[in-house]
mmJSON file of the N, C-alpha and C atoms, coordinates in Angstrom:
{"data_MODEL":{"atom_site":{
"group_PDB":["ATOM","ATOM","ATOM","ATOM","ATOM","ATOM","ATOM","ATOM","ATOM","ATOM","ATOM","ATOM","ATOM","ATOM","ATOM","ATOM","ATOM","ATOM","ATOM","ATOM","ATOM","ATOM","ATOM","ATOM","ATOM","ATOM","ATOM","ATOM","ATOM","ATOM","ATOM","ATOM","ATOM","ATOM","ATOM","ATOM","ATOM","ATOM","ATOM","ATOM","ATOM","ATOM","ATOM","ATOM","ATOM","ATOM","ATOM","ATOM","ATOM","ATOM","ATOM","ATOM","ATOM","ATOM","ATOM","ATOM","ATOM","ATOM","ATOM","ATOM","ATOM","ATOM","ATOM","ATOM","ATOM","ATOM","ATOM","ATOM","ATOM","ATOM","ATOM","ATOM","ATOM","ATOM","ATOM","ATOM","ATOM","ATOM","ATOM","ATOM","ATOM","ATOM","ATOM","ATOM","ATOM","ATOM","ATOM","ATOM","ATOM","ATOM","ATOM","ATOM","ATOM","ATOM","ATOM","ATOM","ATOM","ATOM","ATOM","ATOM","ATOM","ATOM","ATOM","ATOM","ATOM","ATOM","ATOM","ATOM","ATOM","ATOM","ATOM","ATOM","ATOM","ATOM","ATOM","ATOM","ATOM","ATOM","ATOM","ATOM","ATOM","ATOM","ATOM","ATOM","ATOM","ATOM","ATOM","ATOM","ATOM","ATOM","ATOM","ATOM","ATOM","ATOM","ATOM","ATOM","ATOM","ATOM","ATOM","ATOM","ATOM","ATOM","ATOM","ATOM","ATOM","ATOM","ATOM","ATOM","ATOM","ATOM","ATOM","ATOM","ATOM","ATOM","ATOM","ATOM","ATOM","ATOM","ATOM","ATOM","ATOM","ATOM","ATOM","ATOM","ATOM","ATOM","ATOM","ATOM","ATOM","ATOM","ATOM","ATOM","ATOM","ATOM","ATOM","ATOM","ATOM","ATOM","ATOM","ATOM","ATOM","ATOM","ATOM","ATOM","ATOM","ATOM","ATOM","ATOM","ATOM","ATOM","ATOM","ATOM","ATOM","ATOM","ATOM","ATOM","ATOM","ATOM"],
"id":[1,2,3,4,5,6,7,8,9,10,11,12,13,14,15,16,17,18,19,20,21,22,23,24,25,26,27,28,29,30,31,32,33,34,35,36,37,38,39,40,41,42,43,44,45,46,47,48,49,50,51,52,53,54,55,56,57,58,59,60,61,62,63,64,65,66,67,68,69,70,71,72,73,74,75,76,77,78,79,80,81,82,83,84,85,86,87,88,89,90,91,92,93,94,95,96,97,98,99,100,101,102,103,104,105,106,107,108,109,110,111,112,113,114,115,116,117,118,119,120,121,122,123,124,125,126,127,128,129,130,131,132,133,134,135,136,137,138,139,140,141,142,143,144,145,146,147,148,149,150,151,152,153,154,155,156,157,158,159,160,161,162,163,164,165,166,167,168,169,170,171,172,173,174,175,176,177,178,179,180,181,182,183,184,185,186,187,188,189,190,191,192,193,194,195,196,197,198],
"type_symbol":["N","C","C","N","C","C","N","C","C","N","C","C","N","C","C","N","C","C","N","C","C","N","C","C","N","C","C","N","C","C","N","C","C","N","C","C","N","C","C","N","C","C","N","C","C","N","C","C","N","C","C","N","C","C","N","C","C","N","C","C","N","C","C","N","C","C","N","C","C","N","C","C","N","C","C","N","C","C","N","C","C","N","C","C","N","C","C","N","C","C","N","C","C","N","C","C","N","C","C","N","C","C","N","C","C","N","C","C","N","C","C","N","C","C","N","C","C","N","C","C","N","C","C","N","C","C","N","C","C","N","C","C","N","C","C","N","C","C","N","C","C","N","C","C","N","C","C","N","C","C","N","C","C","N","C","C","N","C","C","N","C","C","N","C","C","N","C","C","N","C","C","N","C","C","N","C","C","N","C","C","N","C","C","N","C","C","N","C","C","N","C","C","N","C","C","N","C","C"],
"label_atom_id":["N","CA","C","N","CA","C","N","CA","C","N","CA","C","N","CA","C","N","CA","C","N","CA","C","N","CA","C","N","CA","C","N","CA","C","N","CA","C","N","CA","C","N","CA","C","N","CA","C","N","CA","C","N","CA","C","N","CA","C","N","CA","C","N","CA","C","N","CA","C","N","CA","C","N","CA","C","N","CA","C","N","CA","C","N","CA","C","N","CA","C","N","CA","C","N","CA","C","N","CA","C","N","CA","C","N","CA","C","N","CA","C","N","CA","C","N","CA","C","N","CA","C","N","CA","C","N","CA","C","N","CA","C","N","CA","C","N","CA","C","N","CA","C","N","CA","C","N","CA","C","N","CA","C","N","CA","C","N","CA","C","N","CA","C","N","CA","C","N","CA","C","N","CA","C","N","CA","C","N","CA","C","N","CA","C","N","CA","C","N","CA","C","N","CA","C","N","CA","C","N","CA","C","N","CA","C","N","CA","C","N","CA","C","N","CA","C","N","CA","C","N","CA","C","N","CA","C","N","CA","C"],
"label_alt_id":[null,null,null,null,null,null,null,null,null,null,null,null,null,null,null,null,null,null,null,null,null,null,null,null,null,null,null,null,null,null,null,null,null,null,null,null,null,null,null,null,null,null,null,null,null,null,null,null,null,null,null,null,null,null,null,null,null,null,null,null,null,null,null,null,null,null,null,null,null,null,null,null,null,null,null,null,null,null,null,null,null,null,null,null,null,null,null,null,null,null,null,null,null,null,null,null,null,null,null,null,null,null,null,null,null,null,null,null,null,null,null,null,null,null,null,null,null,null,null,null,null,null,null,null,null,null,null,null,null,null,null,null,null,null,null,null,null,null,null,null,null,null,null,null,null,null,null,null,null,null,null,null,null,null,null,null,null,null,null,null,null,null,null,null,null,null,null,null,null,null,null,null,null,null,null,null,null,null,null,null,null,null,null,null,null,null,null,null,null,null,null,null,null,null,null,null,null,null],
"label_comp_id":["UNK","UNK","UNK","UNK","UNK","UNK","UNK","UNK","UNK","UNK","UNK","UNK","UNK","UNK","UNK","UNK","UNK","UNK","UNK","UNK","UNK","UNK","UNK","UNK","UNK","UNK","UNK","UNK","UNK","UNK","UNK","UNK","UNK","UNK","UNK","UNK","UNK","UNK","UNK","UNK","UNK","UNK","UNK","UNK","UNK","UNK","UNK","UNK","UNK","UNK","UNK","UNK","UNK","UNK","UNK","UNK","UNK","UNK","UNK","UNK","UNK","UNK","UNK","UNK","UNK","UNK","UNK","UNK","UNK","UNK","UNK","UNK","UNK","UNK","UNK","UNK","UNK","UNK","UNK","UNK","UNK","UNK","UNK","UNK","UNK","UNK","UNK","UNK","UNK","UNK","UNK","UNK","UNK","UNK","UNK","UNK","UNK","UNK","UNK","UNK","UNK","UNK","UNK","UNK","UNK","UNK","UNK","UNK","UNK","UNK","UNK","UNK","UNK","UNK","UNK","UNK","UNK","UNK","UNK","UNK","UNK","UNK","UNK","UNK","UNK","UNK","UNK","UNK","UNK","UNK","UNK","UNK","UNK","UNK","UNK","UNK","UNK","UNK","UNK","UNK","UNK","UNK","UNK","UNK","UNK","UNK","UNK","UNK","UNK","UNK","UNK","UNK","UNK","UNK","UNK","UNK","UNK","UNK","UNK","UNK","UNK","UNK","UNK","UNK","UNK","UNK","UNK","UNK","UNK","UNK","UNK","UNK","UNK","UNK","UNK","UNK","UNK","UNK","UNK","UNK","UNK","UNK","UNK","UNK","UNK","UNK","UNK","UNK","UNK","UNK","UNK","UNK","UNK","UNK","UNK","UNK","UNK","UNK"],
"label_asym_id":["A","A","A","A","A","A","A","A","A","A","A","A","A","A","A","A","A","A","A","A","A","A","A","A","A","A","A","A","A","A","A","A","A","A","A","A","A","A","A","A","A","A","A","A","A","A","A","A","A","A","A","A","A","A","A","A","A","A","A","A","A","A","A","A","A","A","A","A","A","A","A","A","A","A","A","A","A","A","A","A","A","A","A","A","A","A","A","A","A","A","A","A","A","A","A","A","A","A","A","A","A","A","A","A","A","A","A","A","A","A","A","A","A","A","A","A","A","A","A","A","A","A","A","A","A","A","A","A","A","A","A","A","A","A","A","A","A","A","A","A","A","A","A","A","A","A","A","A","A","A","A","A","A","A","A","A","A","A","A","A","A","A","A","A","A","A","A","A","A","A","A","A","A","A","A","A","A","A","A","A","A","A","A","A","A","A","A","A","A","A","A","A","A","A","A","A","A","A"],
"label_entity_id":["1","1","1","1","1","1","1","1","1","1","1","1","1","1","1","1","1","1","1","1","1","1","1","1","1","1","1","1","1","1","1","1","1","1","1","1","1","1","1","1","1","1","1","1","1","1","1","1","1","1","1","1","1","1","1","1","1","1","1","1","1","1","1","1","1","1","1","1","1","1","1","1","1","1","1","1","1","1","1","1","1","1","1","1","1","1","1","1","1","1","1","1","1","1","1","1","1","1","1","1","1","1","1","1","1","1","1","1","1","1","1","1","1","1","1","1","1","1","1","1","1","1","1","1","1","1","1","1","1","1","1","1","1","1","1","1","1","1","1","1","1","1","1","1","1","1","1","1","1","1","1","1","1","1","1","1","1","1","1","1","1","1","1","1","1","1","1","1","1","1","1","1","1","1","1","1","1","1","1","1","1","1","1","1","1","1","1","1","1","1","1","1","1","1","1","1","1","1"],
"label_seq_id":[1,1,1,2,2,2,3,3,3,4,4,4,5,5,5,6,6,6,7,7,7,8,8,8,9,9,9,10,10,10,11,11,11,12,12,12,13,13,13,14,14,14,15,15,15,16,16,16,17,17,17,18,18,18,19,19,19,20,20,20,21,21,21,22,22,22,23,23,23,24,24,24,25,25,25,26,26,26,27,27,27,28,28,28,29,29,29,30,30,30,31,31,31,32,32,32,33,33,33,34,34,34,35,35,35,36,36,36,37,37,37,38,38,38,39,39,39,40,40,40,41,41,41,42,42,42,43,43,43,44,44,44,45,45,45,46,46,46,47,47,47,48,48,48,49,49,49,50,50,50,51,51,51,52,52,52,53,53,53,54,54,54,55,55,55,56,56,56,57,57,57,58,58,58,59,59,59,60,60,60,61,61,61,62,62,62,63,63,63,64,64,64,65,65,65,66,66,66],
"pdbx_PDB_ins_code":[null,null,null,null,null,null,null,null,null,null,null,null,null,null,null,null,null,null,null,null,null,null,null,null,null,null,null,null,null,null,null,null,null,null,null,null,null,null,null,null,null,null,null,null,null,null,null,null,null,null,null,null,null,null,null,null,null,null,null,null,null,null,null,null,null,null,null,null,null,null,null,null,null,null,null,null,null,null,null,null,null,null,null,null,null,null,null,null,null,null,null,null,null,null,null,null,null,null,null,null,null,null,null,null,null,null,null,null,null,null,null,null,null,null,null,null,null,null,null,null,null,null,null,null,null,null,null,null,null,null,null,null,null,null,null,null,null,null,null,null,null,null,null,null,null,null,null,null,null,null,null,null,null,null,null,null,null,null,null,null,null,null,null,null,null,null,null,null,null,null,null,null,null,null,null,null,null,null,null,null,null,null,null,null,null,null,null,null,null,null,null,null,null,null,null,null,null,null],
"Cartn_x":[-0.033,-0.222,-1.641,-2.513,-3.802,-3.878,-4.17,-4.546,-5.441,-6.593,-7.772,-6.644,-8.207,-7.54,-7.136,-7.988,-7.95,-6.446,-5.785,-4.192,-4.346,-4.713,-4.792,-3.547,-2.585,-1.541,-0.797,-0.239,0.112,2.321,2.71,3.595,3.966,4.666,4.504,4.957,5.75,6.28,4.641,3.934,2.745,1.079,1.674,1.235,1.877,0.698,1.256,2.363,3.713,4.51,4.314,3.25,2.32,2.159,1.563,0.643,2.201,3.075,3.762,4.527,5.134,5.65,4.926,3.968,3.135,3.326,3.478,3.402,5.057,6.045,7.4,7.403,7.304,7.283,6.701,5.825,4.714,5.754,6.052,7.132,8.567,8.979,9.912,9.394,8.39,7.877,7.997,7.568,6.889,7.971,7.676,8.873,8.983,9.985,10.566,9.34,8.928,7.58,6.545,5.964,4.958,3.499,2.228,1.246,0.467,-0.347,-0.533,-1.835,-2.945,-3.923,-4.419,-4.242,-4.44,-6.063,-6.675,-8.478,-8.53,-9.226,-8.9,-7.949,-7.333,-6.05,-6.205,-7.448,-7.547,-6.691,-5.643,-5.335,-4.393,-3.708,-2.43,-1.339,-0.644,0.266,0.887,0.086,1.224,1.052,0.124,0.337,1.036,1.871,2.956,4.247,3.962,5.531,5.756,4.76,4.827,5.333,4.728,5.111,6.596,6.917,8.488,9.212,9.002,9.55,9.798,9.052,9.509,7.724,6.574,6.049,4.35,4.07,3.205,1.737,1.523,0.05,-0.963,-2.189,-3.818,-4.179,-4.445,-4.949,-6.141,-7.6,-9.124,-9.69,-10.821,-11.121,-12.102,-13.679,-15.003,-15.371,-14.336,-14.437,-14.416,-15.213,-14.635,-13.425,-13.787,-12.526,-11.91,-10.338,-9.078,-9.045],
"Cartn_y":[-10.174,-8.764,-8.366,-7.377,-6.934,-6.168,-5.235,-4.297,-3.251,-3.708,-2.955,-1.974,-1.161,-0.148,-1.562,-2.212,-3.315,-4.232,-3.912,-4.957,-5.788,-7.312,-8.264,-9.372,-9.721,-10.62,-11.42,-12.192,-13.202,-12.176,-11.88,-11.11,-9.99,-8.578,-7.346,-7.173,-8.46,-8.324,-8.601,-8.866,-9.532,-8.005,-7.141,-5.605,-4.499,-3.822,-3.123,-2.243,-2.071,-1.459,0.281,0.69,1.805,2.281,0.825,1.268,0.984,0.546,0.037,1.477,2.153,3.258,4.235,4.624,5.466,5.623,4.194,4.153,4.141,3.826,3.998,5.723,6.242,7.566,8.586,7.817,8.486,8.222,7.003,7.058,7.421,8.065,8.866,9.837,10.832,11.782,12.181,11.356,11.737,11.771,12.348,12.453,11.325,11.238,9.933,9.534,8.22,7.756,8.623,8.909,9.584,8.454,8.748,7.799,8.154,6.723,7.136,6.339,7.15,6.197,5.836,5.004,4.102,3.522,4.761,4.13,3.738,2.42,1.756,0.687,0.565,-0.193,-1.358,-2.288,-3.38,-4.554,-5.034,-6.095,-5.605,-3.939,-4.233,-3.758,-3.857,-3.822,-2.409,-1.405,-0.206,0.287,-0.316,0.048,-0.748,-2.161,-2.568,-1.863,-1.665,-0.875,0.211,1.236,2.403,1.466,0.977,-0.171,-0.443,-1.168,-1.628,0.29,1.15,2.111,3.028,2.325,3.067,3.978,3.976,4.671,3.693,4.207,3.693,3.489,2.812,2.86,1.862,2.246,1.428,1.832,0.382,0.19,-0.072,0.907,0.805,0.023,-1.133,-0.769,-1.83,-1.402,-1.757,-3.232,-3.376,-4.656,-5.904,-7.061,-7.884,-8.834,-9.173,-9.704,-9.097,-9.763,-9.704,-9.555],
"Cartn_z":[-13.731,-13.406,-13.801,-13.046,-13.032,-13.647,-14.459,-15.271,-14.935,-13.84,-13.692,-11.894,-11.49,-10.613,-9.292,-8.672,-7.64,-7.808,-7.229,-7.305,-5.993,-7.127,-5.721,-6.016,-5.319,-5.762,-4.599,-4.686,-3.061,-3.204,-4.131,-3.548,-4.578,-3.772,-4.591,-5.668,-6.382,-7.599,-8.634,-8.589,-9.211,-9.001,-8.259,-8.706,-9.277,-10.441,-11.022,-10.196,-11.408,-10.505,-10.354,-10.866,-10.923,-9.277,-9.195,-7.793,-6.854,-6.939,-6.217,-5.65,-6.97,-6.884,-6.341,-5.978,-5.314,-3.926,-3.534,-2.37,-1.677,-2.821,-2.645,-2.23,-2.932,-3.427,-2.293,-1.453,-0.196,0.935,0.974,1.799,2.14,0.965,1.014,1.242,1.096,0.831,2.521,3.633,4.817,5.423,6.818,7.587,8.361,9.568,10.181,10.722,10.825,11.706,11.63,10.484,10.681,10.596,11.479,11.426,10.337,9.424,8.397,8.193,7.296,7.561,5.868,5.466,4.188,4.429,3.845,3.246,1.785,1.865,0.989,0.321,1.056,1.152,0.088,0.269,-0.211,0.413,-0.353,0.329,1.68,1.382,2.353,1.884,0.921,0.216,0.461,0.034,0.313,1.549,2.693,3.538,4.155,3.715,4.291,3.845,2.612,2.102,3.301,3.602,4.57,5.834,6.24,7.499,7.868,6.402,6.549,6.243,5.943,5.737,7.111,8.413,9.331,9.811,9.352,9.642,10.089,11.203,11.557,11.142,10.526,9.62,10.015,9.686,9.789,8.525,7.792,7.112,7.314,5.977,6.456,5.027,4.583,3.689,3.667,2.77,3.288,2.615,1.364,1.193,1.546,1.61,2.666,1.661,0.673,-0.155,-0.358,-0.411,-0.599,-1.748],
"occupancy":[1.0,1.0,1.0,1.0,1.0,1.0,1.0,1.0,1.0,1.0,1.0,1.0,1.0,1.0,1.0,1.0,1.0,1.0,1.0,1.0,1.0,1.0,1.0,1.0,1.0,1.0,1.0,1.0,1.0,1.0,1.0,1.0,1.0,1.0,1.0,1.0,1.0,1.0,1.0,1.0,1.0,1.0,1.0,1.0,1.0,1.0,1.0,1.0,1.0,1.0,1.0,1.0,1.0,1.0,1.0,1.0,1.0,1.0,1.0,1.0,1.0,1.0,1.0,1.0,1.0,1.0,1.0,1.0,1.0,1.0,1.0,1.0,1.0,1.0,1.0,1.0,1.0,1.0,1.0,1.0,1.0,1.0,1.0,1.0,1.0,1.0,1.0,1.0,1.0,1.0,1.0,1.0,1.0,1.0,1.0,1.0,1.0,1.0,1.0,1.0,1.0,1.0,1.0,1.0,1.0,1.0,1.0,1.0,1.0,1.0,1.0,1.0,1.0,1.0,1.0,1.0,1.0,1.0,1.0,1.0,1.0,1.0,1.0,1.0,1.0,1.0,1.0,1.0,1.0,1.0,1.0,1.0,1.0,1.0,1.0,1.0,1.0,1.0,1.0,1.0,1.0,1.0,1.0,1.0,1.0,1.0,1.0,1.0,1.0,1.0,1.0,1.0,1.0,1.0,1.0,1.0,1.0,1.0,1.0,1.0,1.0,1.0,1.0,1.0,1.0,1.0,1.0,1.0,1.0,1.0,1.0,1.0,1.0,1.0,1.0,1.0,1.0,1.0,1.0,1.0,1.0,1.0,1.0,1.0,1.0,1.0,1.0,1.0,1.0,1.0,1.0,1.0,1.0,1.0,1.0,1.0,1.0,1.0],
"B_iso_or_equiv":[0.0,0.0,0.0,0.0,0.0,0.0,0.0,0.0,0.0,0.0,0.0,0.0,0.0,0.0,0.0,0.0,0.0,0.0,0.0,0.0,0.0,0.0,0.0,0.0,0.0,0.0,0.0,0.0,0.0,0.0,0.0,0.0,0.0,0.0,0.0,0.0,0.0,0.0,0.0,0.0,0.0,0.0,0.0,0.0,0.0,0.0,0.0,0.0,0.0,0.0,0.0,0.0,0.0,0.0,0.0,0.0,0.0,0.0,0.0,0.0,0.0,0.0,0.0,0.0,0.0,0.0,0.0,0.0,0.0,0.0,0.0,0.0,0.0,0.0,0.0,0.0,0.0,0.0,0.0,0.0,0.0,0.0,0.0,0.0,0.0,0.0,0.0,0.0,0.0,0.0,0.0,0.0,0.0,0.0,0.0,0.0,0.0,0.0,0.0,0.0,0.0,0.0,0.0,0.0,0.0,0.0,0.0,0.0,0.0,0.0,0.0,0.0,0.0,0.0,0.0,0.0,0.0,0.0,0.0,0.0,0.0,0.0,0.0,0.0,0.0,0.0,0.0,0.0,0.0,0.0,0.0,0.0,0.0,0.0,0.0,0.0,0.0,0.0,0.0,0.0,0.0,0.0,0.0,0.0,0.0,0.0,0.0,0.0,0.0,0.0,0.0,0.0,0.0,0.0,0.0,0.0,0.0,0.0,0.0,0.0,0.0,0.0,0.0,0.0,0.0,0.0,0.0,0.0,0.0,0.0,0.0,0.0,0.0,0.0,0.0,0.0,0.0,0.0,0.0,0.0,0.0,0.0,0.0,0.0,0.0,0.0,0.0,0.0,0.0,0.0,0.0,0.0,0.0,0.0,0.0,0.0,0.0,0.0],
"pdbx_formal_charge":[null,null,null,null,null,null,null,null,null,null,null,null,null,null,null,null,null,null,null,null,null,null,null,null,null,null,null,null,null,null,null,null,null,null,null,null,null,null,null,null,null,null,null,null,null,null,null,null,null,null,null,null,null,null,null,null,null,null,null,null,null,null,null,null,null,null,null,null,null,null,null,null,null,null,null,null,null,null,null,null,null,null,null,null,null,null,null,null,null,null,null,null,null,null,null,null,null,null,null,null,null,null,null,null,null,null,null,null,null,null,null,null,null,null,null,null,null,null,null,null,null,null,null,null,null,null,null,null,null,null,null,null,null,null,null,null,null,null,null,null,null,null,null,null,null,null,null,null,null,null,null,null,null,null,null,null,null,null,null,null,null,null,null,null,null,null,null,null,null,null,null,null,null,null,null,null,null,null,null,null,null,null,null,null,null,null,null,null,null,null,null,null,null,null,null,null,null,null],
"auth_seq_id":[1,1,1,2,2,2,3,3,3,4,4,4,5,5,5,6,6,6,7,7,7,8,8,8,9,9,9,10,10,10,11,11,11,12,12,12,13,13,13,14,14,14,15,15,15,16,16,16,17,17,17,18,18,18,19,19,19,20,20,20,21,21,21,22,22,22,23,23,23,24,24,24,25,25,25,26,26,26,27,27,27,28,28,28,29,29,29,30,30,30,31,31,31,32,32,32,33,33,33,34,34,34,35,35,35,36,36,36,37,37,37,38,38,38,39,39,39,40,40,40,41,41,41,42,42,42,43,43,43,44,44,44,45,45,45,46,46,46,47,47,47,48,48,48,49,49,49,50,50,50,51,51,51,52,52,52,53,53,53,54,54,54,55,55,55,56,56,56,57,57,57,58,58,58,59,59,59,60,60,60,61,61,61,62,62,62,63,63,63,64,64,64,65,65,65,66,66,66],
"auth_comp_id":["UNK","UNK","UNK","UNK","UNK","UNK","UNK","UNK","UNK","UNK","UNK","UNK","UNK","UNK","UNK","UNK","UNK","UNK","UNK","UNK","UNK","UNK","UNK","UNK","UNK","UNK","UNK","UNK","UNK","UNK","UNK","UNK","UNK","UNK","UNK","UNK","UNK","UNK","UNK","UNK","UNK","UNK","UNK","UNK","UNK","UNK","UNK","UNK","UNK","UNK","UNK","UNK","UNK","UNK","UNK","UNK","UNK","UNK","UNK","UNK","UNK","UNK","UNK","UNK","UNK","UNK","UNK","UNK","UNK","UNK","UNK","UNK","UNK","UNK","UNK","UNK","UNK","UNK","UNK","UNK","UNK","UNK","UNK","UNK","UNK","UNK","UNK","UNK","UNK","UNK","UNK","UNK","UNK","UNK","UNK","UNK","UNK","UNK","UNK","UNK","UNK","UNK","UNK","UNK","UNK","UNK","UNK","UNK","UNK","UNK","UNK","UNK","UNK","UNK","UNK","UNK","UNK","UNK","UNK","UNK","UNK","UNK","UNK","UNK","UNK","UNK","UNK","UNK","UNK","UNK","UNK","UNK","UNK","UNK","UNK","UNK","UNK","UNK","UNK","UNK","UNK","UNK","UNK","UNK","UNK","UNK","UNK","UNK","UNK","UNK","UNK","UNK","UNK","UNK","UNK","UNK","UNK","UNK","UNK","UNK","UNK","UNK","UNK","UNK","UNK","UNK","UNK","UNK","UNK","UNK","UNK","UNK","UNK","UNK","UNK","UNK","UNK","UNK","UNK","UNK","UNK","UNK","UNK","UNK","UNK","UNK","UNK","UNK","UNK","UNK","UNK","UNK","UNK","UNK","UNK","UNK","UNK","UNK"],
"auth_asym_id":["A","A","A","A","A","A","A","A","A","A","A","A","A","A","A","A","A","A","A","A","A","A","A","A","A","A","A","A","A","A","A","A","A","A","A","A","A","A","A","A","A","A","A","A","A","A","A","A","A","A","A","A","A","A","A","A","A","A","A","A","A","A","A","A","A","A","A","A","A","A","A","A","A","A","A","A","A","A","A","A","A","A","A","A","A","A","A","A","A","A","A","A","A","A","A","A","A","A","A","A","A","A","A","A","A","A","A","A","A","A","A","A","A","A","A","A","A","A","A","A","A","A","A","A","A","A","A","A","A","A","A","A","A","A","A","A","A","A","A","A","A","A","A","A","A","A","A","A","A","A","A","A","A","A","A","A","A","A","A","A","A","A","A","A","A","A","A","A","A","A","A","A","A","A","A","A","A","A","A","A","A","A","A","A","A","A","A","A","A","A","A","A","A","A","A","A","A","A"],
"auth_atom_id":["N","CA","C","N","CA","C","N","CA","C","N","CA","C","N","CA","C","N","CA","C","N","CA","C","N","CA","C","N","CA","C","N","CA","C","N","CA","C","N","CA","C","N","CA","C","N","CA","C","N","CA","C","N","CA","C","N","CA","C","N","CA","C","N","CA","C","N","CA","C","N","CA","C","N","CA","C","N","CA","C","N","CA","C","N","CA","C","N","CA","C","N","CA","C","N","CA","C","N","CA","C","N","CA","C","N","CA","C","N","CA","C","N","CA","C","N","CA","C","N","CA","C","N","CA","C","N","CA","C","N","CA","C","N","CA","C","N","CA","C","N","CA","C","N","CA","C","N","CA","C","N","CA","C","N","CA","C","N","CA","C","N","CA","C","N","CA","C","N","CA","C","N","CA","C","N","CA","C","N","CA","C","N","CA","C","N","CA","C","N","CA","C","N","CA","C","N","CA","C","N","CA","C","N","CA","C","N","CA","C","N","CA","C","N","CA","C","N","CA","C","N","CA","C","N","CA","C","N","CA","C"],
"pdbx_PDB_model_num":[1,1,1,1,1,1,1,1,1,1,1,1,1,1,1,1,1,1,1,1,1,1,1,1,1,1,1,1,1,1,1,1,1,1,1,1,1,1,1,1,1,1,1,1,1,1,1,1,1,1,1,1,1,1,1,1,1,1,1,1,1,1,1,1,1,1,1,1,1,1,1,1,1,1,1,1,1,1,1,1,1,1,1,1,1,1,1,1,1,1,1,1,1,1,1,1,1,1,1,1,1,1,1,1,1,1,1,1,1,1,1,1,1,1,1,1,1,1,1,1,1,1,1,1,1,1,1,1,1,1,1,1,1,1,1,1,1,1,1,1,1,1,1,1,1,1,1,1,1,1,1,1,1,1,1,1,1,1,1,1,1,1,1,1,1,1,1,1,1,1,1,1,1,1,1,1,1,1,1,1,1,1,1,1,1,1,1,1,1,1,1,1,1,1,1,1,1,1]
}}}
């Protein structure tokens, strides 16, 4: 587990569950299919959680590493 703000990990058990819940939490939050745009994303991650939650998202972010 990472400590710093950047959560880079090969599966979501291995990011903070900080960041994890945020993005749990956003997706309950929104209504059915709503499109969603994740700047910053980094690897992906909560904009897959939104993904599998039913809502259509693009992920943006200027880094080129993962």
């Amino acid at each position: 587990m990472q400590e710093g703000e950047r959560q880079v990990a090969p599966q979501l058990n291995g990011i903070r569950r900080d960041h994890v819940e945020r993005y749990l939490w956003a997706a309950r939050q929104l209504g059915a299919s709503c499109r969603v745009v994740d700047f910053a994303c980094g690897i992906g991650y909560g904009a897959k959680i939104l993904a599998e939650a039913g809502h259509q998202v693009v992920g943006f972010d200027r880094d080129a590493e993962p």
